[in-house]
Backbone as CSV, one residue per row, in Angstrom:
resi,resn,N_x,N_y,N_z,CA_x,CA_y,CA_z,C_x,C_y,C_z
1,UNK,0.835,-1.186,0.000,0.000,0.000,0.000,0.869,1.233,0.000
2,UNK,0.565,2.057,-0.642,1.203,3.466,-0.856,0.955,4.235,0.893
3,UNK,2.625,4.438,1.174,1.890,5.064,2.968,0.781,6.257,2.689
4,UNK,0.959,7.366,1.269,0.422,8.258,1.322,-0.906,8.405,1.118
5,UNK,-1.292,7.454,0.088,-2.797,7.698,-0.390,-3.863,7.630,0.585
6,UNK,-4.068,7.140,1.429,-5.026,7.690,2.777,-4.794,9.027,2.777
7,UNK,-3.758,9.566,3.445,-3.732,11.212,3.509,-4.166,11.973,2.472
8,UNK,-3.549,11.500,0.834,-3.927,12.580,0.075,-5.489,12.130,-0.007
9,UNK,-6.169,11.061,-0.104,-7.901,11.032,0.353,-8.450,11.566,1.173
10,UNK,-8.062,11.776,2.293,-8.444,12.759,3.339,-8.333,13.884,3.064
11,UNK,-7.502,14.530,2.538,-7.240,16.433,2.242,-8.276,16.405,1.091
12,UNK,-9.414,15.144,0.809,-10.286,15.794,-0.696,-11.633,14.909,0.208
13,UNK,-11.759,14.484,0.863,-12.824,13.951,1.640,-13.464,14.292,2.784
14,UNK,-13.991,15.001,3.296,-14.005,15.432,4.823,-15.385,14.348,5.081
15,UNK,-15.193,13.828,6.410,-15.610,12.698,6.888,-16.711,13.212,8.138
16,UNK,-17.736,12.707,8.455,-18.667,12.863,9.075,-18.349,12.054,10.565
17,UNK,-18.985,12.303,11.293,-19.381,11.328,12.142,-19.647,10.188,12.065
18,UNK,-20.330,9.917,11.267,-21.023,8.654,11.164,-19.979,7.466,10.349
19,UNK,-19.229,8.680,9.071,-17.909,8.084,8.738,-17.476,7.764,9.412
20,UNK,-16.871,8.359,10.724,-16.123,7.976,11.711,-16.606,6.841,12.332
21,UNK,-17.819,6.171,12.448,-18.470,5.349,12.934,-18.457,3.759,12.311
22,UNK,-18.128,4.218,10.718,-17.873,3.445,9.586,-16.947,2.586,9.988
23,UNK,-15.786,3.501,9.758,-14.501,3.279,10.010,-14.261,2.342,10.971
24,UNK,-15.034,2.518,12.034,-14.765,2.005,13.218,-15.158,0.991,13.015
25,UNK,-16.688,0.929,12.648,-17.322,-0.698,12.348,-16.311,-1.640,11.240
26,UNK,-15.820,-1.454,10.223,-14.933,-2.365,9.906,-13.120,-2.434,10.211
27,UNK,-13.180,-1.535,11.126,-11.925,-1.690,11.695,-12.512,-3.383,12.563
28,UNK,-13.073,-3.239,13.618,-13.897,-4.293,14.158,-14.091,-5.528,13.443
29,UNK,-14.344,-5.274,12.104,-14.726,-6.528,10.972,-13.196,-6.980,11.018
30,UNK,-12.351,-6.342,10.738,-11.058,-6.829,9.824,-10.809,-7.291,11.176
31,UNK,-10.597,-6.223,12.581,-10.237,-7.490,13.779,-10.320,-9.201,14.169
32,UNK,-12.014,-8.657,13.658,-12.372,-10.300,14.140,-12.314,-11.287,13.386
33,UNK,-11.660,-11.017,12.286,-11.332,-11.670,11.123,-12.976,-12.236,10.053
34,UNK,-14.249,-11.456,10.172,-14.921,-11.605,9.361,-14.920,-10.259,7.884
35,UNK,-13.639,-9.898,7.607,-14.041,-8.613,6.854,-13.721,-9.548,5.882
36,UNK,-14.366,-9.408,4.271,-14.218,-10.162,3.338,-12.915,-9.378,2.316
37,UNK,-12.846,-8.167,2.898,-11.914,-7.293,1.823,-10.913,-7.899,1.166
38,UNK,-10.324,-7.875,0.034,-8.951,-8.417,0.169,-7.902,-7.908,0.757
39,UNK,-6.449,-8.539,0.946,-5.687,-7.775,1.978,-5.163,-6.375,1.793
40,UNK,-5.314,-6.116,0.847,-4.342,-4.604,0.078,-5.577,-3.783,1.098
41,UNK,-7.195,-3.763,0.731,-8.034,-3.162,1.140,-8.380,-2.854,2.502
42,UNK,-8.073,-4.294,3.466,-8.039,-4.068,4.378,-6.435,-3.328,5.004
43,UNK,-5.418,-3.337,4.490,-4.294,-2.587,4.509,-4.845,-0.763,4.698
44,UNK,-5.850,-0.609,3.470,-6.001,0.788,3.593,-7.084,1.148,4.403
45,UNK,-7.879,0.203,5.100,-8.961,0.537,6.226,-7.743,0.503,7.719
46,UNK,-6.880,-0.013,7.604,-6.085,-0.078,9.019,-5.363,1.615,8.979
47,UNK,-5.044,1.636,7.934,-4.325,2.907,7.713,-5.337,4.428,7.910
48,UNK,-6.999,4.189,6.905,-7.537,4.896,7.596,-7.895,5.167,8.821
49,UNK,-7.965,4.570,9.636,-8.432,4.444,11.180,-7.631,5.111,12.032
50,UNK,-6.143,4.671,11.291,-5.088,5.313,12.038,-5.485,6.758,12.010
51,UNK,-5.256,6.764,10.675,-5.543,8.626,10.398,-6.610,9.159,10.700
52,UNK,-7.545,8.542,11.576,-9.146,8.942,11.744,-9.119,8.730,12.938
53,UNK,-8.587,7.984,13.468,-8.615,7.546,15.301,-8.624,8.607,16.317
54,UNK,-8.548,9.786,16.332,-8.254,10.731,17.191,-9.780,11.672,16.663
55,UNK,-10.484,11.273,15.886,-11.594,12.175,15.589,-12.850,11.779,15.957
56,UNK,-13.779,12.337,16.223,-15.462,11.806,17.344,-16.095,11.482,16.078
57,UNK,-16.860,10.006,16.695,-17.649,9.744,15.641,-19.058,10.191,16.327
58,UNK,-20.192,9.588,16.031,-21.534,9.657,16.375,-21.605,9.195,17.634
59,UNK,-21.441,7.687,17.732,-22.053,6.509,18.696,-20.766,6.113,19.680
60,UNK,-19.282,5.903,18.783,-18.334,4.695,19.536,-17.231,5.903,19.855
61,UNK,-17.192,5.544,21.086,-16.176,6.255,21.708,-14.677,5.681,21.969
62,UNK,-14.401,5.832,23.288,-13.141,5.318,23.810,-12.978,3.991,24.336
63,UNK,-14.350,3.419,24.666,-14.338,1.777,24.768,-14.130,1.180,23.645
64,UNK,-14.606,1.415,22.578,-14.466,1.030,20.904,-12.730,0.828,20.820
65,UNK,-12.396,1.827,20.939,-10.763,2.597,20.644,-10.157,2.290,21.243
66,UNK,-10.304,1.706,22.653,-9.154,0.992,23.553,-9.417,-0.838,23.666
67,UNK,-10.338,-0.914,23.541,-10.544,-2.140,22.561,-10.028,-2.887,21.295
68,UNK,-9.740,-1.671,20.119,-9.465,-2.345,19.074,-7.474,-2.334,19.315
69,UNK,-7.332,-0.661,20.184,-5.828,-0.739,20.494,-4.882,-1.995,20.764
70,UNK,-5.543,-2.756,22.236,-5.621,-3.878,22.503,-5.907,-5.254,21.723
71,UNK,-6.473,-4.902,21.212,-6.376,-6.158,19.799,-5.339,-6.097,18.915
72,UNK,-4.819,-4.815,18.410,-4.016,-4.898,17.654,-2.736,-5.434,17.991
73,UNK,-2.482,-5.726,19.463,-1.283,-6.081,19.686,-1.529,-7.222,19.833
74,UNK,-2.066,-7.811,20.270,-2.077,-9.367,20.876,-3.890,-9.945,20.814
75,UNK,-4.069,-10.598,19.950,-5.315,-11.242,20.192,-5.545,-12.476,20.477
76,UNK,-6.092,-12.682,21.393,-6.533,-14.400,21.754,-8.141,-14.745,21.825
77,UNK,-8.347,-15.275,22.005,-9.932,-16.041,21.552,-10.865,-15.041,22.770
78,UNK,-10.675,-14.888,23.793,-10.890,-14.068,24.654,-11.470,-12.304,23.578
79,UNK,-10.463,-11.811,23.592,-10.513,-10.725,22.863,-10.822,-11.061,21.118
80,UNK,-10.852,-11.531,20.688,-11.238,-12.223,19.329,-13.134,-11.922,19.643
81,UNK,-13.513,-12.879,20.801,-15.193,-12.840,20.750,-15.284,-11.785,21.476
82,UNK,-14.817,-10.739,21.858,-14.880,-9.236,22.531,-15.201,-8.264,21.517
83,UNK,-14.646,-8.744,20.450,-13.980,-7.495,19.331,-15.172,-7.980,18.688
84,UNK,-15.520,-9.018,18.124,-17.400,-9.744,17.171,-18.000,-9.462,18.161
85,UNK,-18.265,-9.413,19.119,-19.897,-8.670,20.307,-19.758,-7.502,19.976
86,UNK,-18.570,-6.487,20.065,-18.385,-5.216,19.929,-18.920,-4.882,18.571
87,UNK,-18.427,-5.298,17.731,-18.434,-5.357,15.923,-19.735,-5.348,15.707
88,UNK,-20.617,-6.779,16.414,-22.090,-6.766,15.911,-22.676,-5.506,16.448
89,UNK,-22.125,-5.430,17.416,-23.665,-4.061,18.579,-23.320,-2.550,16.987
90,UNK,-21.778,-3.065,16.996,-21.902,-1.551,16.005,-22.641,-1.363,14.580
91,UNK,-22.352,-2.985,14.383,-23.284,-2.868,13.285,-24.824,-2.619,13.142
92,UNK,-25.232,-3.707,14.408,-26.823,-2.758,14.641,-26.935,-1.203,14.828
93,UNK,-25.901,-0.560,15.098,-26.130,0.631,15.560,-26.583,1.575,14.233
94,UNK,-25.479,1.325,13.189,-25.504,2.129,12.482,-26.434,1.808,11.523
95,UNK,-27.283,2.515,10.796,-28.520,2.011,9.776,-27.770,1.377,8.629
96,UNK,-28.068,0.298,7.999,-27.837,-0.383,6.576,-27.670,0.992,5.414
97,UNK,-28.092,2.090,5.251,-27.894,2.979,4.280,-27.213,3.151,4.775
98,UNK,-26.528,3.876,5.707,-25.018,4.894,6.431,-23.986,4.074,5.496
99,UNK,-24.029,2.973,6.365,-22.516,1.718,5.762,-22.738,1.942,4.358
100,UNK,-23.762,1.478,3.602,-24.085,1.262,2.508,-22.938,2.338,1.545
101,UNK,-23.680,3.605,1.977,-23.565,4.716,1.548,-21.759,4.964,1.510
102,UNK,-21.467,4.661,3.165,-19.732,4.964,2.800,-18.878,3.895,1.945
103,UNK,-19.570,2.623,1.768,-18.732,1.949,1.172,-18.918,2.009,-0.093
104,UNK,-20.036,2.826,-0.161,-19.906,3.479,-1.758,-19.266,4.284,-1.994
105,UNK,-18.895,5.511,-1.373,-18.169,6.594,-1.372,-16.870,6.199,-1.670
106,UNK,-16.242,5.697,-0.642,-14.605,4.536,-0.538,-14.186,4.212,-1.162
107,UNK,-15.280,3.676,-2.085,-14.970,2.784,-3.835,-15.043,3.870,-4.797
108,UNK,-16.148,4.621,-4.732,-16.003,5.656,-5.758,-15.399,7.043,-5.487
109,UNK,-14.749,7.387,-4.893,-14.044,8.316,-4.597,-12.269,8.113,-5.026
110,UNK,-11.794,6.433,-4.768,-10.434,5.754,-4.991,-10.060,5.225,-4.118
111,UNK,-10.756,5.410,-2.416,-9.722,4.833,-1.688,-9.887,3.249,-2.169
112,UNK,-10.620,2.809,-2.199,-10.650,1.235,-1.829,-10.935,1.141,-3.595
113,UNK,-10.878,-0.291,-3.936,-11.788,-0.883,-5.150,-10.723,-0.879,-6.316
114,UNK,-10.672,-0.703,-7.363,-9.990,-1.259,-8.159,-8.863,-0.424,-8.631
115,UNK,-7.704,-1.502,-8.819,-6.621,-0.291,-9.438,-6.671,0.524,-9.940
116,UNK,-5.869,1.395,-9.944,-4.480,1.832,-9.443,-4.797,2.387,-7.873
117,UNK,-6.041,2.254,-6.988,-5.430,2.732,-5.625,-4.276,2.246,-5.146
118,UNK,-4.069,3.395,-5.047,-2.515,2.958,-3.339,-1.571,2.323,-4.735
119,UNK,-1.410,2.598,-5.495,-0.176,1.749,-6.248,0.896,2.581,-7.035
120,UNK,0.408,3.970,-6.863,1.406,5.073,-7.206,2.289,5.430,-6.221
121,UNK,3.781,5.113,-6.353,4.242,5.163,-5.310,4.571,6.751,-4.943
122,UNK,4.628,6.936,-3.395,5.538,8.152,-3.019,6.570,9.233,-3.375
């Protein structure tokens, strides 16, 4: 993955709350290992999060965020079914259009979906 192309997507995207909420919900997916993305994609959802992690979404706060922190270093079956309880509640949370809607955006905007994202290098 190109380190930059998240950033230069962000300086042409400004992100909502609820984006922020997005984000979060498949940060959660790719944790618990149900995200179907392929790996490049989920490469650039880890990277967004990073770059989004310090910003308020709608619903998930700092339990969300010190949760997934903690996963990222060390996961065991324990925290594995922590991170899918967490993942599902978020997914009920947010309405089927919201998601819908950003993972349309994601794809049609460049971050995610078909080449050349992320493949121009630095």
């Amino acid at each position: 993955m190109n380190a930059g192309h998240v950033e230069r997507w962000l300086a042409t995207q400004p992100l909502s709350p609820d984006d922020i909420d997005c984000v979060i919900a498949v940060m959660l997916k790719i944790l618990d290992g149900k995200c179907k993305m392929p790996p490049v994609e989920k490469q650039v959802m880890a990277a967004l999060y990073d770059a989004v992690s310090n910003r308020p979404g709608q619903r998930f706060g700092s339990t969300y965020r010190a949760l997934i922190a903690e996963s990222r270093m060390a996961t065991d079956e324990a925290k594995r079914l922590q991170i899918y309880e967490l993942r599902v509640l978020a997914e009920t949370e947010i309405s089927r259009p919201v998601m819908k809607a950003f993972k349309a955006r994601i794809r049609a905007t460049g971050l995610v979906g078909e080449p050349p994202f992320g493949m121009v290098e630095d």
